[in-house]
C-alpha positions as CSV (number, residue, x, y, z in Angstrom):
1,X,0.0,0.0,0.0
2,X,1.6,3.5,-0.7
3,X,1.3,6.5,1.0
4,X,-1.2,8.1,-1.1
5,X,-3.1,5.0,-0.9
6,X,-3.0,5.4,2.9
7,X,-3.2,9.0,3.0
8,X,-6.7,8.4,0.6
9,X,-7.4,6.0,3.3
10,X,-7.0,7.7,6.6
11,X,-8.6,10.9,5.4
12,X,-7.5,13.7,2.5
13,X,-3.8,15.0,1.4
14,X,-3.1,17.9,3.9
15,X,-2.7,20.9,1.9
16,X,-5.1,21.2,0.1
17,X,-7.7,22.4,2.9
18,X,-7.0,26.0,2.3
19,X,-4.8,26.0,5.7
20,X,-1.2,26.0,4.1
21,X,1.3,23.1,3.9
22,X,0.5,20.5,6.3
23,X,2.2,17.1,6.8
24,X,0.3,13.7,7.4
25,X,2.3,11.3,9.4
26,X,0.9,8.1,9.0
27,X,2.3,5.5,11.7
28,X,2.4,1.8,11.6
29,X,2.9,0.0,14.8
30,X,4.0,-3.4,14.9
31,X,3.7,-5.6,17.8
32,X,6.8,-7.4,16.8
33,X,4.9,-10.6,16.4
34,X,4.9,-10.1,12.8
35,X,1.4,-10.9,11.7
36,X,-0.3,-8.6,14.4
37,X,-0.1,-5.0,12.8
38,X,-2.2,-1.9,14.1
39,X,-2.1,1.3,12.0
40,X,-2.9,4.0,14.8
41,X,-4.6,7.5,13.4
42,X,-2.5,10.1,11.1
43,X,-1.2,12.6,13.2
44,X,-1.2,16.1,11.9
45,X,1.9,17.8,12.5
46,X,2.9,21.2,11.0
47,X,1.7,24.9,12.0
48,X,-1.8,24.5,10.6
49,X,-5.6,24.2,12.3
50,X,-7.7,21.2,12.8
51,X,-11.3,21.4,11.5
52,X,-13.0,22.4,15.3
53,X,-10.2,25.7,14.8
54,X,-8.2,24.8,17.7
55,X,-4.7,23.6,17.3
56,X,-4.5,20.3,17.0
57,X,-0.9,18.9,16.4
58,X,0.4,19.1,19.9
59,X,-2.5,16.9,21.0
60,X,-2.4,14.5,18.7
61,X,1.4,14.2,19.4
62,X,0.2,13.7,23.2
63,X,-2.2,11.0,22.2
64,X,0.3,9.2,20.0
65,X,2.9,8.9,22.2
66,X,0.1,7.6,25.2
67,X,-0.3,4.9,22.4
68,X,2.8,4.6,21.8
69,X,3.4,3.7,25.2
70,X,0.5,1.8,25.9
71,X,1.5,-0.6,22.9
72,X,5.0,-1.0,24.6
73,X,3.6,-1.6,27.8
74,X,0.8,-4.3,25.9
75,X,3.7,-5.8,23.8
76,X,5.8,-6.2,26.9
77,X,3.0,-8.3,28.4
78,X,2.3,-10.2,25.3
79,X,5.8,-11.2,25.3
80,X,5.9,-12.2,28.7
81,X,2.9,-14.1,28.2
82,X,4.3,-16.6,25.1
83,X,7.3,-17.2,27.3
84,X,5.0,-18.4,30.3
85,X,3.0,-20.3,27.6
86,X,6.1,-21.4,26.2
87,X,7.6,-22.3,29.6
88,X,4.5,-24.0,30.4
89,X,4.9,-25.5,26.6
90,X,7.9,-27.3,27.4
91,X,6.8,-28.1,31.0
92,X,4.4,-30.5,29.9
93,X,6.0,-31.8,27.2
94,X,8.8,-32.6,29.6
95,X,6.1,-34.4,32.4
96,X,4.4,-36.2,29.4
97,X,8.1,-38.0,29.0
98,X,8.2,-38.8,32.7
99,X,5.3,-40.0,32.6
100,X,5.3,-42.2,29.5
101,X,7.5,-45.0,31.5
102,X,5.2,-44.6,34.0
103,X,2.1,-45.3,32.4
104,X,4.1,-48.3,30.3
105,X,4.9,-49.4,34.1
106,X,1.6,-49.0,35.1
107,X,0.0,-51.4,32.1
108,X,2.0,-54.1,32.8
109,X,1.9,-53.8,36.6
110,X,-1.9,-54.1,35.8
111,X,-1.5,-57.4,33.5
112,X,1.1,-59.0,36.2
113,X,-2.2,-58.3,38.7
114,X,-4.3,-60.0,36.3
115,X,-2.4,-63.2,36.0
116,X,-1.9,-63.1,39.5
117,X,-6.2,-63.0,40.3
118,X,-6.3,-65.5,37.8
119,X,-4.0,-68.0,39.2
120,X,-5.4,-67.1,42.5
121,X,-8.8,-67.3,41.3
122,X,-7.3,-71.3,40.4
123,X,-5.6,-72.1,43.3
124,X,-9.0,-70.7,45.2
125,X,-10.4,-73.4,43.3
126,X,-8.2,-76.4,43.6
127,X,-8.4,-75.9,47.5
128,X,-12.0,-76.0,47.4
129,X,-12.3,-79.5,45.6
130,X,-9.5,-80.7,47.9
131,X,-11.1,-79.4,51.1
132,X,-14.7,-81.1,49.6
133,X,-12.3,-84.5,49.1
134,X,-10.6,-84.1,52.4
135,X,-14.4,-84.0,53.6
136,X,-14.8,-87.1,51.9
137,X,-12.6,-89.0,52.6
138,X,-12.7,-87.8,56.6
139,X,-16.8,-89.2,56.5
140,X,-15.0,-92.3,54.9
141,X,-12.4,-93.0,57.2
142,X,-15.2,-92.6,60.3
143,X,-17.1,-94.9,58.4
144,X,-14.2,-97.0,58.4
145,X,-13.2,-96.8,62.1
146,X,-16.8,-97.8,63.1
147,X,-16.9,-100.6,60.9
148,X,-13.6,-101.9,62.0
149,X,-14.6,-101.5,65.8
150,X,-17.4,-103.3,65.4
151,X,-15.4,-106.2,63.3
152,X,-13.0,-106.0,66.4
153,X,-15.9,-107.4,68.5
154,X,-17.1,-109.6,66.6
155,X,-13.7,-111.3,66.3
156,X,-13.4,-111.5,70.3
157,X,-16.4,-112.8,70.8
158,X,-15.3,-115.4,68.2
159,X,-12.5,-116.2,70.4
């Protein structure tokens, strides 16, 4: 964009409002982050009038340079702000790779478990059947005793 394109678009070519040679300064900020631009107002500098009749160059001067120095103090902030973010950035990135062997650890912790309830979950089993066996074979062996007492009497009365 040239400056007659800009001047067009921020208002008329001084100088040719019937109050003498005028100036328009046309200022382009840039926040330094390269795709963020802000074109502030022209600022009429010179010895002429605004259109109200009161001198308006010194105030407009004022007014700049308060933007001016807002936009520092705004840019300053921004910047400070991407660092944090890019602090904070690299932060997690750097507790996402501690934490990757963890989680790895954590899976197969968790499958160990598994095969451990499962094998308990047999052995849980297997005692049951040999505890309902032992039962067995206790009634058995009672049955047994009895039997044997009983054949134990017979035999001394045989004698």
């Amino acid at each position: 964009m040239t400056k007659l394109d800009l001047a067009n678009r921020y208002g008329r070519v001084m100088g040719q409002n019937g109050f003498g040679s005028k100036r328009v300064i046309l200022i382009r900020v840039e926040t330094g982050l390269g795709q963020n631009r802000f074109e502030l107002e022209r600022v009429r500098v010179g010895t002429g009038l605004g259109e109200s009749g009161f001198r308006v160059g010194s105030v407009k001067k004022m007014f700049f340079f308060k933007v001016i120095d807002k936009n520092s103090e705004h840019e300053e902030k921004i910047k400070s702000v991407i660092e944090k973010n890019n602090e904070l950035k690299s932060s997690c990135e750097s507790l996402h790779v501690e934490k990757s062997p963890l989680v790895l650890k954590k899976s197969v912790l968790l499958s160990q478990l598994r095969v451990i309830m499962v094998n308990m979950q047999k052995l849980v089993d297997q005692n049951t059947l040999l505890e309902d066996s032992l039962s067995t074979a206790n009634t058995e062996l009672k049955d047994l005793r009895e039997k044997s007492k009983g054949l134990e009497e017979v035999c001394e009365l045989l004698l």
